[in-house]
matplotlib code that plots the C-alpha trace (Angstrom):
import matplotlib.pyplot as plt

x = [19.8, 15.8, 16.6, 18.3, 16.0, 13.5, 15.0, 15.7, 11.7, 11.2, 13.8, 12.0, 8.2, 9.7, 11.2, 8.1, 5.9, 8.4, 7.8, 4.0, 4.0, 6.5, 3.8, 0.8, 2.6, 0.7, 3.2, 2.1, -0.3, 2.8, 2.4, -1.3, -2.1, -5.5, -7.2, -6.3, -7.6, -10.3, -8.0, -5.1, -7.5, -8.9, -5.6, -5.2, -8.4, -8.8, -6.3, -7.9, -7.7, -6.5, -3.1, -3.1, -3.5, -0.1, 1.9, 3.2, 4.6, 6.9, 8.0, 10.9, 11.0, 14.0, 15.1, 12.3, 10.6, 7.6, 6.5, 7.1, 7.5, 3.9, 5.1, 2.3, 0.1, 1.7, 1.0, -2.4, -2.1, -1.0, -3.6, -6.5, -5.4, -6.6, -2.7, -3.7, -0.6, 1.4, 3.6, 4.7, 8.0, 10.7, 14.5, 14.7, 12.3, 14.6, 14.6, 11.2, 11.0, 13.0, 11.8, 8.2, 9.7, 11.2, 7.6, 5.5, 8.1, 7.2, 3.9, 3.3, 5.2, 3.2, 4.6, 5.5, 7.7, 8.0, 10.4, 10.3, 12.6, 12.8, 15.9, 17.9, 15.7, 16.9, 20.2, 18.9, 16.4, 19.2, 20.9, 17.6, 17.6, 21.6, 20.7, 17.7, 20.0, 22.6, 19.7, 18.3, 14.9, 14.1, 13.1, 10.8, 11.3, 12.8, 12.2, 14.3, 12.5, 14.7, 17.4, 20.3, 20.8, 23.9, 23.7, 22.1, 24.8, 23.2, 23.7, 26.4, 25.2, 21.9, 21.9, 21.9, 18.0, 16.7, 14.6, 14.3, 14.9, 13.4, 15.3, 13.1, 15.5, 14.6, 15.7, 16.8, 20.3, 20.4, 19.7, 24.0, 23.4, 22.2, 21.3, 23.0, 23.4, 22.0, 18.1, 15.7, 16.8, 13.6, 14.6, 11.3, 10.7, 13.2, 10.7, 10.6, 12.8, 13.9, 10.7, 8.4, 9.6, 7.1, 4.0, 4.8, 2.0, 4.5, 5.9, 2.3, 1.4, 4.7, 4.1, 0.7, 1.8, 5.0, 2.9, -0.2, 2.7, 3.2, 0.5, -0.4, 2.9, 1.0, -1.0, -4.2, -5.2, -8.5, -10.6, -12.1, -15.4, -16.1, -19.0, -21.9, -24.3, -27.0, -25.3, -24.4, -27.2, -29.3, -29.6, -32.6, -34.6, -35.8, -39.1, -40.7, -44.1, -46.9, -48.5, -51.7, -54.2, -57.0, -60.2, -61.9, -64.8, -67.3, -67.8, -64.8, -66.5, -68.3, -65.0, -63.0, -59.7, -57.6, -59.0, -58.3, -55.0, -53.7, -54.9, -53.2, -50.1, -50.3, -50.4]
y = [-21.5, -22.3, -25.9, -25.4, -23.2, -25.8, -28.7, -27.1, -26.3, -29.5, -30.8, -28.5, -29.4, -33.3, -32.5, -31.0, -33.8, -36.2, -34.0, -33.5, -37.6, -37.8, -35.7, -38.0, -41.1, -42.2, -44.4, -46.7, -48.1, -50.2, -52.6, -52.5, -54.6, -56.3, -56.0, -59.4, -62.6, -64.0, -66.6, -64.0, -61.6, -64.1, -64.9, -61.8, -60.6, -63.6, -62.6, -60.3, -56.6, -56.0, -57.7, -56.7, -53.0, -53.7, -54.4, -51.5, -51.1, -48.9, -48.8, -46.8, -46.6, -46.3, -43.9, -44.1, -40.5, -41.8, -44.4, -47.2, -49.8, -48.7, -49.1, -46.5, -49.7, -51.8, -49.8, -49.6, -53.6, -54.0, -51.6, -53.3, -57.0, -55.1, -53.8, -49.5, -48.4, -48.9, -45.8, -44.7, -42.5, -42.1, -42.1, -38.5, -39.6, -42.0, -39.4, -39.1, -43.1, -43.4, -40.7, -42.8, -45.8, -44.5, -43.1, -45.9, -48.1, -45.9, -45.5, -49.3, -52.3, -54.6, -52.9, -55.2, -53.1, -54.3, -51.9, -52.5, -51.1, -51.2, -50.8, -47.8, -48.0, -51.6, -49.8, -46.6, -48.8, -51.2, -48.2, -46.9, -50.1, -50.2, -46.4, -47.9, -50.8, -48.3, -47.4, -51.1, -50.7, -54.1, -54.2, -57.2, -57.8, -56.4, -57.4, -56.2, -55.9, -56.1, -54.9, -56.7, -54.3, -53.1, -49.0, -50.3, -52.0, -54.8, -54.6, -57.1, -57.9, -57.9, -55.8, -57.2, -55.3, -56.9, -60.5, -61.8, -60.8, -61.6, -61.0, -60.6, -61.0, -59.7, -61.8, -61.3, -59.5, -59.0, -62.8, -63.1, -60.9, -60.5, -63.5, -63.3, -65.8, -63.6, -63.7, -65.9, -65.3, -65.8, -65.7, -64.4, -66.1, -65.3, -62.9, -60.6, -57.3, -54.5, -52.7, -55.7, -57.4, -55.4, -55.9, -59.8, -62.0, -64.0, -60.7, -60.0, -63.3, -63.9, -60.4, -61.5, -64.1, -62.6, -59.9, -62.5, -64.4, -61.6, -60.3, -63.7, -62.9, -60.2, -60.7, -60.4, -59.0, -59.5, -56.3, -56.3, -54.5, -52.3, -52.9, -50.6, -49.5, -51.7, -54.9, -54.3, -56.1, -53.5, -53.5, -55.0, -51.4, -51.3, -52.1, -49.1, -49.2, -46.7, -44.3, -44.9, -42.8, -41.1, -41.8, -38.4, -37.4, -37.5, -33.6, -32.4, -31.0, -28.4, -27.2, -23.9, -24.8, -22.9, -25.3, -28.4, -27.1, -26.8, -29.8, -31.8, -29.9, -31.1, -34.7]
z = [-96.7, -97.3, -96.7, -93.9, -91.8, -93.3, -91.7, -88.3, -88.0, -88.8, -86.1, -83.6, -84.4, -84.1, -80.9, -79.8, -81.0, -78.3, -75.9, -75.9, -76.5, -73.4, -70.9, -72.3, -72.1, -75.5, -77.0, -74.2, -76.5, -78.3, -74.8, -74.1, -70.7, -70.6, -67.3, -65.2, -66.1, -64.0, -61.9, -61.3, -60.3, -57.4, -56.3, -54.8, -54.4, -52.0, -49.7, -47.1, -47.6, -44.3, -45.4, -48.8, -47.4, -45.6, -49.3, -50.7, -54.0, -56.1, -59.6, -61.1, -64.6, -66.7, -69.4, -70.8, -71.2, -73.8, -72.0, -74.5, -72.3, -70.2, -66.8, -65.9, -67.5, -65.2, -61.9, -63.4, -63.3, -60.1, -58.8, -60.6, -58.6, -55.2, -54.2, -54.0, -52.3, -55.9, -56.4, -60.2, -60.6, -62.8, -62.0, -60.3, -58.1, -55.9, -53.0, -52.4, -52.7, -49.6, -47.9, -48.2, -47.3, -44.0, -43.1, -44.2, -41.8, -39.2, -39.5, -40.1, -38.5, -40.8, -43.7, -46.8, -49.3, -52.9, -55.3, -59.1, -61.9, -64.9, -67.3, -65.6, -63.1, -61.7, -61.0, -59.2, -57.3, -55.6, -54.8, -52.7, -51.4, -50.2, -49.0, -46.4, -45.6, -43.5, -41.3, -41.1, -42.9, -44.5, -48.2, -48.9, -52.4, -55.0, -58.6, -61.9, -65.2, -68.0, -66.1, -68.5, -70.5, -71.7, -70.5, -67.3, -65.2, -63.7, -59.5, -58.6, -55.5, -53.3, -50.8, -46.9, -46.4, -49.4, -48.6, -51.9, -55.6, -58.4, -61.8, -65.3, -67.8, -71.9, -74.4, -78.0, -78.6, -74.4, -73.8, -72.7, -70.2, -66.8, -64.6, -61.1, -58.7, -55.3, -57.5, -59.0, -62.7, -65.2, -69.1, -71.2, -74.3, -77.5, -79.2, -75.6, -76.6, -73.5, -73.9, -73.9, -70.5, -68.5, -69.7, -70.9, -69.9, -68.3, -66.2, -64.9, -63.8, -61.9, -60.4, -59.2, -57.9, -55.3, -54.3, -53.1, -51.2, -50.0, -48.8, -46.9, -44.4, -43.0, -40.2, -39.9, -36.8, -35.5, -34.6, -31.2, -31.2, -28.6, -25.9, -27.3, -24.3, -26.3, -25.4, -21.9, -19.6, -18.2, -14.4, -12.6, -11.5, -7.9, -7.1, -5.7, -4.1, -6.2, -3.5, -2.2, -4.1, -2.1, -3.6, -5.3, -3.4, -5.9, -5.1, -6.4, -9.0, -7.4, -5.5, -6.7, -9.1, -7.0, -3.3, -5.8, -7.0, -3.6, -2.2, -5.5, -4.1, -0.4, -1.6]

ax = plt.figure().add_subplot(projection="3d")
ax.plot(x, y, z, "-o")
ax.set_aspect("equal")
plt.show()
């Protein structure tokens, strides 16, 4: 009986352990990302703000409540190249990802929309994707990060919205699984497990690359500066011809202030 209640406090102090490393996301530190290398970096950063402002980005993550795979790292990532409208959520979050999307279509006709899964999330997100396609709102790319997994169901089809997809496949026991005809299929190197696709050198540098081809469709449009009153020629004034001014009788100064103030008056 001892044992017993023994091992059940033990289960529940485990379970709370997961949980409290679930909120804090600290097994992330099993992928670490560096911060980008000095040529990736540039290859964005070159491209104007003004377009790369129009690019926005969401990541789903699978089942995945610990964060081991660090897709939080990778947002981070994605950030750090000079995208800031990169969005983090996990699965449940798939309604407020197309209620964004509809605004930021909206709000933006330049818009550039990028959606990234991972695992599970490859499935959900092509099924926010086929949801935004009945009311004609057009998915730029959409890119699958080891999304060959067994449990997840890889999408059989791309859906009519969706420009271009770009399929990250793991390798290892998965390696049979997963490429599709409809994407661009890349197969990671044989040591690249499920939880290792996202933050695979290879997986960031690919990344960087779609979204700064991206980001060069955009227009850039020109901003006209206003006139200021400063630049505007001033008009020519009219010449206007100074009075004549009496001569002061050199007596003036004996006169009373209040006969000089009236005559200074009557001029």
């Amino acid at each position: 009986m001892f044992d017993r209640l023994r091992g059940r406090r033990f289960l529940a102090h485990l379970l709370l352990a997961v949980g409290l490393a679930a909120q804090a996301g600290c097994l992330s530190c099993m992928h670490p990302i560096d911060p980008p290398q000095p040529h990736i970096a540039d290859a964005c950063q070159t491209v104007p703000l003004g377009c790369r402002d129009h690019v926005h980005v969401f990541l789903m993550n699978g089942l995945d409540p610990i964060n081991y795979g660090n897709l939080t790292g990778l947002r981070d990532y994605v950030q750090e190249l000079g995208f800031s409208k990169t969005y983090y959520g996990q699965l449940f979050h798939a309604g407020w990802f197309k209620k964004e999307i509809r605004r930021i279509r909206q709000d933006d006709p330049d818009a550039r929309v990028v959606l990234i899964g991972f695992s599970l999330g490859v499935q959900e997100l092509h099924a926010v994707a086929k949801d935004l396609s009945a009311e004609d709102i057009p998915i730029e790319l959409l890119v699958f990060l080891s999304g060959n997994h067994p449990v997840a169901f890889m999408p059989e089809d791309r859906p009519a919205n969706v420009h271009r997809v770009v399929n990250i496949l793991a390798s290892g026991s998965m390696k049979a699984y997963g490429v599709r005809e409809y994407a661009e299929n890349v197969r990671l190197p044989e040591d690249t497990w499920h939880f290792g696709s996202p933050t695979h050198p290879y997986t960031l540098e690919k990344l960087s690359e779609e979204l700064a081809a991206l980001a060069l469709t955009v227009p850039l449009r020109e901003i006209v500066r206003q006139p200021q009153p400063s630049d505007e020629e001033a008009p020519t004034p009219r010449p206007v011809k100074p009075p004549a001014r009496k001569t002061p009788d050199e007596w003036d100064f004996l006169k009373p202030v209040s006969f000089l103030q009236r005559e200074h008056r009557a001029k």
